[in-house]
C-alpha positions as a printed Julia matrix, in Angstrom:
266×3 Matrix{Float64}:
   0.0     0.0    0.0
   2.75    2.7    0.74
   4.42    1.36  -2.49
   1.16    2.14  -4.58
   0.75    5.73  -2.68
   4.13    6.29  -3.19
   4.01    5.56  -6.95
   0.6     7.35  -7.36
  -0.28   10.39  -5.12
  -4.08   10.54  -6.9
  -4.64    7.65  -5.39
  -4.87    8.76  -1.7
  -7.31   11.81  -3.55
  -9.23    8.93  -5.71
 -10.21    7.2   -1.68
 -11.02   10.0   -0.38
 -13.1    11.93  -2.67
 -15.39    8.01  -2.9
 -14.92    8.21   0.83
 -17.01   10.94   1.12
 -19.26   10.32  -1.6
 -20.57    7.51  -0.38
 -20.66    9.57   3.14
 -23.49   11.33   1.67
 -25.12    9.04  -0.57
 -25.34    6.86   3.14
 -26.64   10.07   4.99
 -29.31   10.92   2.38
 -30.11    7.15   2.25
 -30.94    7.65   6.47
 -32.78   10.91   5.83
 -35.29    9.37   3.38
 -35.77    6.3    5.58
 -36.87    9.38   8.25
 -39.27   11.24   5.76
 -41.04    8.17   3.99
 -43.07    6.17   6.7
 -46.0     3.71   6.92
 -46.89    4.41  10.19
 -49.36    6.86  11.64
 -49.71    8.5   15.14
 -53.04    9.34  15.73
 -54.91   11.2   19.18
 -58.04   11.24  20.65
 -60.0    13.39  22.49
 -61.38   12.91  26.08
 -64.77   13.46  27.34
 -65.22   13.27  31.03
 -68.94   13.7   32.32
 -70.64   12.91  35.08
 -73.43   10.0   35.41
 -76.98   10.67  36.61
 -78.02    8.28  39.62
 -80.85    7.49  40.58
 -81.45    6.05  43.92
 -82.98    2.73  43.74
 -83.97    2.06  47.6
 -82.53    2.26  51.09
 -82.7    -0.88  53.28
 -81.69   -1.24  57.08
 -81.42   -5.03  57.8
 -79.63   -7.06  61.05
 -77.22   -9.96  60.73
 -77.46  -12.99  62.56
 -75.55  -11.27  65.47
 -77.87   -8.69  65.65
 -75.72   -5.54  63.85
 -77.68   -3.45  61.77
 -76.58   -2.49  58.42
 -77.78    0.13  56.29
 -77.32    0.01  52.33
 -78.08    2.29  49.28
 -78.34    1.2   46.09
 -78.11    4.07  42.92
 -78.27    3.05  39.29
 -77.3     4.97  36.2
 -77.42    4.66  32.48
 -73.92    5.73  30.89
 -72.98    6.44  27.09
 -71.51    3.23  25.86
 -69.88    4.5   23.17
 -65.89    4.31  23.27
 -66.18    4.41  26.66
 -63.34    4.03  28.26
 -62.88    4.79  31.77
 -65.18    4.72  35.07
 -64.61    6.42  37.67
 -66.5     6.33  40.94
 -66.22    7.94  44.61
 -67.56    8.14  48.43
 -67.87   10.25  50.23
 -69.4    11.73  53.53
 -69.77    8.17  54.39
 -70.04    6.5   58.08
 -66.8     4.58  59.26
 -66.05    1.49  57.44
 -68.5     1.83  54.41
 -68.02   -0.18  51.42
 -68.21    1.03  48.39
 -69.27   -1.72  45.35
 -69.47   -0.41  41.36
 -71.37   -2.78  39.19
 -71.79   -3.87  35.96
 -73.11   -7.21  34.38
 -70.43   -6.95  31.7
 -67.77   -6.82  33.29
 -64.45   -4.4   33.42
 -61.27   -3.99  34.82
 -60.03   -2.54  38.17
 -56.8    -2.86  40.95
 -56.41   -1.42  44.38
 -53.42    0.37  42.48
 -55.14    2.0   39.61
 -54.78    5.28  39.59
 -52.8     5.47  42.7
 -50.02    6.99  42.41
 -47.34    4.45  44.35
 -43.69    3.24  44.03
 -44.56   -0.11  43.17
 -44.42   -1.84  39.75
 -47.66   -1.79  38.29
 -49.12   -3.11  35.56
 -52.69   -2.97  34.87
 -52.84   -4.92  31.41
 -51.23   -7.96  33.49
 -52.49   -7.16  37.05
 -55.97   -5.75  37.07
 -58.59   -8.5   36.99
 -62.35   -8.27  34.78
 -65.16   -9.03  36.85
 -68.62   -7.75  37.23
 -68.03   -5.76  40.34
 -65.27   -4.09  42.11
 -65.09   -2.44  46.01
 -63.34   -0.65  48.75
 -64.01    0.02  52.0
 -64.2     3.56  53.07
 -61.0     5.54  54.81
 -62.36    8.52  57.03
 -65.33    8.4   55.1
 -64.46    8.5   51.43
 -63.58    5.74  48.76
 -62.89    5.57  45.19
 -63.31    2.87  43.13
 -61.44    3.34  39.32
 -62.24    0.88  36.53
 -60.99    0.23  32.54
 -63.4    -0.94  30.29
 -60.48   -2.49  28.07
 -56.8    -2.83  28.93
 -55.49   -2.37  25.7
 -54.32    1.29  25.43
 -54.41    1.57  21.75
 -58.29    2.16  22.5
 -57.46    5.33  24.73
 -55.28    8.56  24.75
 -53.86    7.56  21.29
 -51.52    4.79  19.69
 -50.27    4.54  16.31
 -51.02    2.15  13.54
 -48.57    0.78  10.65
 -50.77    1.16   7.23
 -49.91    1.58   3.1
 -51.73    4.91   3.0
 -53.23    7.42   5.14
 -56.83    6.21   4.53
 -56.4     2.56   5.38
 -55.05    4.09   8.68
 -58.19    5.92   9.11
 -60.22    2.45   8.98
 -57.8     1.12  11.08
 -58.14    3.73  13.93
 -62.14    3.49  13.52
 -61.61   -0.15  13.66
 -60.05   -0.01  17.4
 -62.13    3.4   18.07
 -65.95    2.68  17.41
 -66.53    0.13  20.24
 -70.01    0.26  21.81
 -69.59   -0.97  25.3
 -72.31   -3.95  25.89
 -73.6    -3.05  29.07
 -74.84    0.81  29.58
 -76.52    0.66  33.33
 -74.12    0.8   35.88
 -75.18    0.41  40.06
 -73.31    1.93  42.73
 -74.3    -0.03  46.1
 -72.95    1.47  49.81
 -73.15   -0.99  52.74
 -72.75    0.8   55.75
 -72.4    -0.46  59.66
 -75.33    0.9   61.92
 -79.05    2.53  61.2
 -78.23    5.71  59.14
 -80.73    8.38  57.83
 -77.87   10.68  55.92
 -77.44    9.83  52.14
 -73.17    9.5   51.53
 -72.44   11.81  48.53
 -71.9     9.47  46.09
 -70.25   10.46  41.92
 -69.87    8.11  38.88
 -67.84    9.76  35.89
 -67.47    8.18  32.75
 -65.12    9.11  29.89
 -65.96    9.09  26.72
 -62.93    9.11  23.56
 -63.39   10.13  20.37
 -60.86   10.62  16.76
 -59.25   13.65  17.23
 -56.83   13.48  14.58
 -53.74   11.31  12.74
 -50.86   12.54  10.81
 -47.82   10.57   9.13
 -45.0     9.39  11.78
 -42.27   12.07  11.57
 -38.95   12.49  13.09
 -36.81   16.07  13.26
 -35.01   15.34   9.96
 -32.51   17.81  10.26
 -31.27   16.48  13.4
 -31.73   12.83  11.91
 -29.41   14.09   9.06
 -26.44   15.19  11.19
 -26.68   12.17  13.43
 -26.3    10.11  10.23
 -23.77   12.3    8.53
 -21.5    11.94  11.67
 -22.29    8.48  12.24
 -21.0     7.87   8.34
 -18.21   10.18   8.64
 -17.19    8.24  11.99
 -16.91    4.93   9.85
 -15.0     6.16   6.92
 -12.38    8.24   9.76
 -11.1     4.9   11.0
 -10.37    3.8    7.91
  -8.86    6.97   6.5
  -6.98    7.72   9.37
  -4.32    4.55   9.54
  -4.48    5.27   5.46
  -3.16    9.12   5.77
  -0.69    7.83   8.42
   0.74    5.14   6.18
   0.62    7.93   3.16
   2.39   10.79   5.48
   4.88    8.21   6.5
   5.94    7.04   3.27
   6.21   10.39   1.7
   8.52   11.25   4.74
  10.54    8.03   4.25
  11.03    9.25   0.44
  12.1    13.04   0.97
  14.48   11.46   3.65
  16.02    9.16   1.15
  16.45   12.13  -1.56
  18.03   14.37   1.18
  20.28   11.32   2.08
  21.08   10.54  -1.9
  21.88   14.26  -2.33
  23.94   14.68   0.06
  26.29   11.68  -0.77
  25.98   13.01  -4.42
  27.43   16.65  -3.18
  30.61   14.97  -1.01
């Protein structure tokens, strides 16, 4: 190799000016990678509202021991359509109330949800379906929070991998327009003792709907530098040891004239 340099000084200008062609037909070959995508981000749009109970009846019954227990039962109807959350709280209640949220269909809750704690959580694996969910009242209040679905592609937003942007559109109405089976929900308190105050009692729902979608997208500026120096990076290890090899070789040579010369001249 420092024979061939030696002989041929282009040749060190022949690498490099490939070298860094190729540096930017490999950086423009990252950017368009950035610009042309099949995926799609899209966002939806949150509608929180609050049920309308009704209550059912009020019953004060005695256990076997003879403790009296009083219970309320409310009932609501609630918009089934991409419904995705349920939300429900006590409060104002007597000591040790317990608060039940049901529903015949079925839907997901945890102790955890919603709290915020430094324990791993995860409700997709931990939270459990079942037709009813409760908690017993601390100083009076409770909340019991629910998922109709643990998939999160159904709220908040996801992103879908499609050919074009209308196929994503069916896709995202596809995991969007879900009409929850069951609509009436029934909030039951069962409280120790005779009691003739009503607990405050609130069931919010929320409702998501298509907000919009638009193409994934990076920052391709910033993509393009990151590439351009990750090229350049490559191609510097192997043009460094080259340019040593050349440098040395050239110094060798002008060494060996200046040597020749001066045993020419004595």
């Amino acid at each position: 190799m420092r024979k061939a340099l030696a002989q041929n000084p282009n040749l060190l200008r022949t690498l490099i000016g490939l070298s860094f062609t190729l540096v930017f037909v490999l950086s423009y070959a990252v950017y368009g990678a950035t610009i042309d995508t099949e995926y799609y981000v899209y966002s939806t749009e949150r509608n929180e509202s609050a049920a309308e109970l009704t209550l059912l009846h009020k019953d004060v019954s005695q256990d076997d021991d003879g403790d009296e227990w009083t219970t309320w039962l409310w009932q609501a109807d609630v918009n089934r359509t991409n419904l995705t959350w349920i939300n429900s709280s006590l409060s104002s209640a007597p000591t040790d109330s317990v608060l039940k949220v049901i529903n015949t269909a079925g839907w997901y809750s945890h102790e955890l949800l919603g709290e915020k704690t430094d324990l791993s959580f995860n409700c997709a694996v931990e939270c459990e379906k079942k037709t009813s969910h409760f908690k017993t009242a601390e100083d009076g209040s409770a909340m019991v929070i629910g998922l109709i679905h643990t998939d999160p592609a159904r709220r908040d937003g996801g992103t879908v991998h499609a050919d074009s942007k209308a196929e994503a559109r069916e896709m995202v109405d596809e995991i969007l327009n879900r009409s929850y089976s069951e609509g009436v929900w029934q909030i039951q308190v069962v409280a120790p003792g005779n009691h003739s105050i009503e607990p405050q009692i609130e069931l919010l729902h929320v409702n998501e709907q298509f907000a919009s979608m638009e193409p994934f997208a990076l920052d391709t500026a910033t993509e393009m530098m990151w590439s351009l120096a990750a090229v350049i990076g490559c191609f510097i290890i192997v043009l460094v040891p080259l340019m040593t090899m050349f440098i040395i070789s050239r110094m060798r040579e002008k060494g060996e004239m200046e040597i020749t010369l001066s045993d020419a001249e004595e």
